[in-house]
C-alpha positions in Angstrom: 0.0 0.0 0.0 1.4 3.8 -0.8 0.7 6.0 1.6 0.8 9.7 1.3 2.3 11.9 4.4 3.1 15.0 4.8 6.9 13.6 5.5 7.2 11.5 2.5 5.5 8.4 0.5 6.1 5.2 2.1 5.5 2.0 1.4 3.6 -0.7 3.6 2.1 -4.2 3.6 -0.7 -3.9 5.0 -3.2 -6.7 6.4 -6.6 -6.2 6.8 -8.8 -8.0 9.3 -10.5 -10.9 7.9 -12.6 -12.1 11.1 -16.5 -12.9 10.5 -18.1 -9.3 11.1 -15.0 -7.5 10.0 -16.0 -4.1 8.1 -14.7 -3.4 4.7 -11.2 -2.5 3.5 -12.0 1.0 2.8 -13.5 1.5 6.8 -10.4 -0.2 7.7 -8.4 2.3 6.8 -10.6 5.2 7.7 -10.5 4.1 11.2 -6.2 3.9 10.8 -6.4 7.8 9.9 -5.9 6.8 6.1 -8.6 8.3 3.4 -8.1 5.4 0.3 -7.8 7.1 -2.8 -10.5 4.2 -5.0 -13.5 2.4 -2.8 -12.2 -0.4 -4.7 -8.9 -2.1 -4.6 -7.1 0.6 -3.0 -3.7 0.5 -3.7 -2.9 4.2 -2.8 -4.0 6.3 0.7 -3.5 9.6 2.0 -3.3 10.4 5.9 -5.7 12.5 7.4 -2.7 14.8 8.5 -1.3 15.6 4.6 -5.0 16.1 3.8 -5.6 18.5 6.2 -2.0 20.3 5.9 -2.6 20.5 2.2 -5.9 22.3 2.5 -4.2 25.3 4.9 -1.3 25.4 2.1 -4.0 25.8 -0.5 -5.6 28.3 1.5 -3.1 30.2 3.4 -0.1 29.9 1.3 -2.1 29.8 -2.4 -0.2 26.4 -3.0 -1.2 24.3 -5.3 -1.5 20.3 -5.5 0.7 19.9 -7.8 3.6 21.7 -6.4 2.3 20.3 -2.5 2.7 17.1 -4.2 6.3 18.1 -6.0 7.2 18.7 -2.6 6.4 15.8 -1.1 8.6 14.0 -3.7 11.4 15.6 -2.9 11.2 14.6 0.5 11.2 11.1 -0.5 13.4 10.9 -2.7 15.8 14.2 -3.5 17.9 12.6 -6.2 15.3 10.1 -7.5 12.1 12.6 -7.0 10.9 11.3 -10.2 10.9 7.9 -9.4 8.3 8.4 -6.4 4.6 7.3 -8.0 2.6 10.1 -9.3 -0.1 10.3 -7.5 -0.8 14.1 -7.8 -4.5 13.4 -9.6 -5.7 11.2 -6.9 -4.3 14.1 -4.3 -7.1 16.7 -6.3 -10.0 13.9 -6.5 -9.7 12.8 -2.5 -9.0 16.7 -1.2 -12.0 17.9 -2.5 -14.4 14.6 -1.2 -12.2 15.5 1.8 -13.2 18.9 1.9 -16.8 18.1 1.4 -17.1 15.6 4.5 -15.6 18.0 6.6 -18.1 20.3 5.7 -20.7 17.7 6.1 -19.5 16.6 9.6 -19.4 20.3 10.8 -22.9 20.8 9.6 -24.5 18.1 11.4 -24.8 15.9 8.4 -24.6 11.8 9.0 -25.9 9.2 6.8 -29.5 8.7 6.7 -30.0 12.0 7.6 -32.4 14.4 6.1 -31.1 15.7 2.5 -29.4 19.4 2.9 -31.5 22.4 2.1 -29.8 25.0 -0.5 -26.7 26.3 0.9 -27.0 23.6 3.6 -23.1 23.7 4.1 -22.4 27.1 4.4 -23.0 30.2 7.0 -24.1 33.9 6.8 -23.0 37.0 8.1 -24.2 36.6 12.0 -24.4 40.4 12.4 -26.6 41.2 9.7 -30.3 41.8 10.7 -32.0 38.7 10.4 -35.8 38.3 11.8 -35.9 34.9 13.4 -32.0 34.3 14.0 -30.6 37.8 15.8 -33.7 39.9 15.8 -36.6 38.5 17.9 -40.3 37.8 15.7 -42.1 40.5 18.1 -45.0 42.7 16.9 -43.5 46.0 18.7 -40.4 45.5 16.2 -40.3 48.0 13.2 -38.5 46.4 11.0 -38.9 49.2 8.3 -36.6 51.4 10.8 -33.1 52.0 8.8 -31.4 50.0 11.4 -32.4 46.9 10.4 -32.0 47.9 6.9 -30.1 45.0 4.4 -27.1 46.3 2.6 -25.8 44.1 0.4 -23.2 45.0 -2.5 -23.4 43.0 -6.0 -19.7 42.6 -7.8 -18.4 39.9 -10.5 -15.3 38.3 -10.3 -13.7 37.5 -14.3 -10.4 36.1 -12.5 -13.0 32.8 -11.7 -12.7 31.2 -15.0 -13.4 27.2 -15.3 -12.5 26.0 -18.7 -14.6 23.4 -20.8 -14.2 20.1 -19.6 -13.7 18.1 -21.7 -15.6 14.7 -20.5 -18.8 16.5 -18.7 -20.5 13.1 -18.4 -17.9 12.6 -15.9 -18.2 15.3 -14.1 -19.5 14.8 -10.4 -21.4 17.8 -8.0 -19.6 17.0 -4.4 -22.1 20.1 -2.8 -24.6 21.2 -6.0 -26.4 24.0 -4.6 -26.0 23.2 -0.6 -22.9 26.2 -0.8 -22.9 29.7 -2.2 -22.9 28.8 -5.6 -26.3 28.6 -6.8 -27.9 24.8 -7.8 -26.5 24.0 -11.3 -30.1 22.4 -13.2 -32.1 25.7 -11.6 -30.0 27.9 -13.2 -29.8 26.1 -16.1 -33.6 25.7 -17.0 -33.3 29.6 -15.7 -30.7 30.7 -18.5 -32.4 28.7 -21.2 -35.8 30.1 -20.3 -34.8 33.5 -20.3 -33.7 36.5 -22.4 -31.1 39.2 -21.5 -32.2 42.4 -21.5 -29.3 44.3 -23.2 -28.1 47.9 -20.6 -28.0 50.7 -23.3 -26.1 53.1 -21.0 -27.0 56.8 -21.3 -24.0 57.6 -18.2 -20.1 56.8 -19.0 -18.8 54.2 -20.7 -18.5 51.3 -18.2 -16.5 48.3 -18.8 -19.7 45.9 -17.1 -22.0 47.4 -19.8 -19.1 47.4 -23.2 -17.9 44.3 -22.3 -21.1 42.1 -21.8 -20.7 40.2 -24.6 -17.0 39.1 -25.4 -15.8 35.1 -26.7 -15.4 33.3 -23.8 -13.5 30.7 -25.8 -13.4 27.9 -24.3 -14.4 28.6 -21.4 -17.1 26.9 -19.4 -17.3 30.4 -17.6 -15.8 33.4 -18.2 -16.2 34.4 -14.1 -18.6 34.7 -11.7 -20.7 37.0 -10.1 -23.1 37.6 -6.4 -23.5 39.5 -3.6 -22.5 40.1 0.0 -23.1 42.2 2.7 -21.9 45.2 2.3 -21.1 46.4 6.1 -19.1 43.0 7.0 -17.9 41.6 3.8 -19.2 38.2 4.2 -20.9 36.5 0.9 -24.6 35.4 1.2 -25.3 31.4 0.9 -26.7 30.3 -2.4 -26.4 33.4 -4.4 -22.9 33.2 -6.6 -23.5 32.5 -10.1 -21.3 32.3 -13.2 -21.0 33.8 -16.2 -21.1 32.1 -20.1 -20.6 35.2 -22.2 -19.9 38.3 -19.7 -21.4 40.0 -17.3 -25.6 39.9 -18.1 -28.1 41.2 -16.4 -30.2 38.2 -16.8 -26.9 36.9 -14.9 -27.2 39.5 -12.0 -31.2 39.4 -11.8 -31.2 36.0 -10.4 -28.5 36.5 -7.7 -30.8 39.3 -6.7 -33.7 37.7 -6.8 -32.4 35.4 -4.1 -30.8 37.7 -2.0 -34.4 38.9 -1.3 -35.9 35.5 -0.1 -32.7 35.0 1.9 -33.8 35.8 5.8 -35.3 38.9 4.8 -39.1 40.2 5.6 -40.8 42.3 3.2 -41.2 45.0 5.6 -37.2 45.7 5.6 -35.8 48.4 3.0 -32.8 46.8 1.3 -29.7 49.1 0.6 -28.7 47.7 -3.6 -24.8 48.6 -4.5 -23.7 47.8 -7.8 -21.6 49.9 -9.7 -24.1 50.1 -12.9 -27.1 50.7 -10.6 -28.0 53.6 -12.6 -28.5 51.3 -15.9 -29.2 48.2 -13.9 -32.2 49.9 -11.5 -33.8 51.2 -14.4 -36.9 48.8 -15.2 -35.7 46.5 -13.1 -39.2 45.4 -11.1 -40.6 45.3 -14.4 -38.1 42.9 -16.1 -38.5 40.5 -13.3 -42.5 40.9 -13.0 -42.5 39.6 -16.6 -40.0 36.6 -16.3 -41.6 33.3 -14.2 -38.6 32.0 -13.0 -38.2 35.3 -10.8 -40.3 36.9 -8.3 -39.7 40.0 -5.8 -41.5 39.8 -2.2 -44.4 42.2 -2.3 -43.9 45.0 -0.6 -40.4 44.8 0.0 -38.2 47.8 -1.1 -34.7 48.6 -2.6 -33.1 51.3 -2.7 -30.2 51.7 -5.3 -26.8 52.6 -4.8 -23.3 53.2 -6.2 -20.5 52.7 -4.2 -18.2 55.7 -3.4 -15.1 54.8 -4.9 -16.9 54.2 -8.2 -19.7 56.8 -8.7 -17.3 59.8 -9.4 -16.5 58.0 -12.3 -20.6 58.3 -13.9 -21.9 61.7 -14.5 -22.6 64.1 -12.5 -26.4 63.5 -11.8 -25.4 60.1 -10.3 -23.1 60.6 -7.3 -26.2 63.2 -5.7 -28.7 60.1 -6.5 -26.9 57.5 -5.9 -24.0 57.8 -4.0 -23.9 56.4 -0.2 -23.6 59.9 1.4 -27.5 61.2 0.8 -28.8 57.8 1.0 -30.6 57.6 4.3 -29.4 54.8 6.7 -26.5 53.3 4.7 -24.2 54.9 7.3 -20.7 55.2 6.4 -20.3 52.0 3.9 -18.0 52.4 0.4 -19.9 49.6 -1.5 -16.6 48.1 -2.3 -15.9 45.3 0.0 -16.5 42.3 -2.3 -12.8 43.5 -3.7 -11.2 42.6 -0.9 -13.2 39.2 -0.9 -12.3 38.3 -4.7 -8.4 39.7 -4.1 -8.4 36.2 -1.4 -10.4 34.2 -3.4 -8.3 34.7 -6.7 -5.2 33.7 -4.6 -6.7 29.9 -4.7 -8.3 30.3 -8.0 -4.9 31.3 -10.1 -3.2 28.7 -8.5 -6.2 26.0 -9.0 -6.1 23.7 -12.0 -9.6 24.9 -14.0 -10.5 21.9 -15.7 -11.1 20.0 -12.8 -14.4 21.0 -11.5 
């Protein structure tokens, strides 16, 4: 058996337990601290230890698995590193179903269970307002008062690309719709059912409008797109989607849409940065009236904003209506935090091999 450490490959012979009522192979070596890299036959393990130090390379250090696994070869064998087995796709097939059960474990999640809702796996901002969770279901709570008000910014992301793969039959959802990346079919059947209204701008000439419809080559996705709060920078569950030719409003209109079933009442005014909002408000409760895969919660209202750094760059009509500073309740918030949120994320994504989904 090769094993996989975080010191070096080594090779064992292993036995496994043969008694009547022994369990399988594979929960043999789950129980030793080794995650077996096939359910059948298993040849090839990693530790629990090298799975778990790779992820907070990945993560903290932007390393990727193939040059964690270069590394690992080298410590085996510094003259004959290329004489250690290759085993650097099996280290990106079991890190991610590692990943996933981590997830699953912290969650709650055990088999037999009930199936995970949408996002299932993932958490929100706790300081956001949230009737039910931090704000108590009362009748003497005005929830239309600006201080329980939902800011949430809306920013793409065209570092995110995933290229073509090339086999899609073999292609395998770990977490479909349970993170914050929106459920793959829905969207689908959403896309094909539905046509983008083209943004004729009548401000500056803004790269998110000009650029809507370049080649994306081939390119599964040419980025992707969501929202977040806008006070605390953290990304809302279920909301990220991804882009097939630029960044489309029929794109943006269903991470919306979503943001405003997410823990929200329709008695709470939500504060709506994006940095087109003067082409992207416009018509914008009448585009998704007309669509059926859409729907906005009666009564609820949003108020549109640009964020600071970017509405001195539209006309001059725009930074008195839209700009954060004569918008009542939005405090002192720039609209641009989701840059600081993509500037971590595109550490990982760079480095991350993008035809492996």
């Amino acid at each position: 058996l090769t094993i996989v450490n975080v010191n070096r490959v080594h090779y064992c012979d292993v036995q496994y337990c043969n008694c009547d009522g022994a369990k399988g192979s594979q929960l043999q070596l789950l129980r030793a601290g080794l995650f077996p890299a096939t359910m059948r036959d298993c040849r090839t393990s990693f530790t629990f230890h090298v799975l778990d130090d790779f992820l907070w390379d990945n993560v903290e250090c932007g390393t990727s698995a193939m040059n964690y696994y270069s590394k690992i070869q080298r410590m085996t064998s510094s003259t004959f590193c290329h004489l250690v087995p290759d085993r650097y796709r099996e280290l990106l097939r079991v890190s991610r179903a590692w990943r996933n059960l981590k997830l699953l474990k912290w969650k709650g999640f055990y088999p037999g269970s009930c199936n995970l809702d949408c996002s299932g796996l993932v958490l929100f901002c706790p300081t956001c307002p949230q009737p039910g969770i931090n704000i108590p279901e009362m009748d003497d709570v005005e929830l239309s008062h600006w201080k329980y008000s939902c800011v949430i910014v809306m920013d793409s992301n065209f570092k995110a690309e995933h290229m073509a793969p090339k086999n899609v039959g073999n292609e395998t959802w770990l977490m479909d719709g349970q993170g914050y990346m929106v459920a793959s079919q829905d969207y689908k059947t959403y896309l094909g059912g539905t046509k983008n209204r083209i943004m004729h701008s009548d401000c500056n000439n803004h790269c998110t409008i000009s650029q809507a419809n370049h080649h994306r080559g081939q390119l599964a996705s040419m980025g992707i797109g969501g929202c977040a709060c806008a006070r605390h920078g953290c990304f809302i569950p279920h909301l990220m989607v991804d882009f097939q030719k630029g960044e489309l409003q029929v794109n943006m209109d269903y991470a919306l849409v979503h943001v405003l079933h997410h823990e929200m009442k329709p008695s709470q005014q939500v504060l709506h940065f994006y940095d087109i909002n003067c082409q992207y408000s416009q018509n914008l409760g009448r585009q998704i009236a007309t669509n059926p895969f859409l729907s906005i919660p009666q009564g609820i209202k949003i108020q549109p904003g640009i964020a600071i750094w970017h509405v001195h760059g539209h006309k001059t009509e725009c930074f008195t209506r839209y700009a954060p500073n004569f918008i009542p309740g939005s405090g002192n918030v720039d609209g641009k935090i989701m840059e600081t949120l993509w500037s971590t994320l595109n550490v990982i994504v760079t480095l991350r091999p993008k035809s492996v989904t």
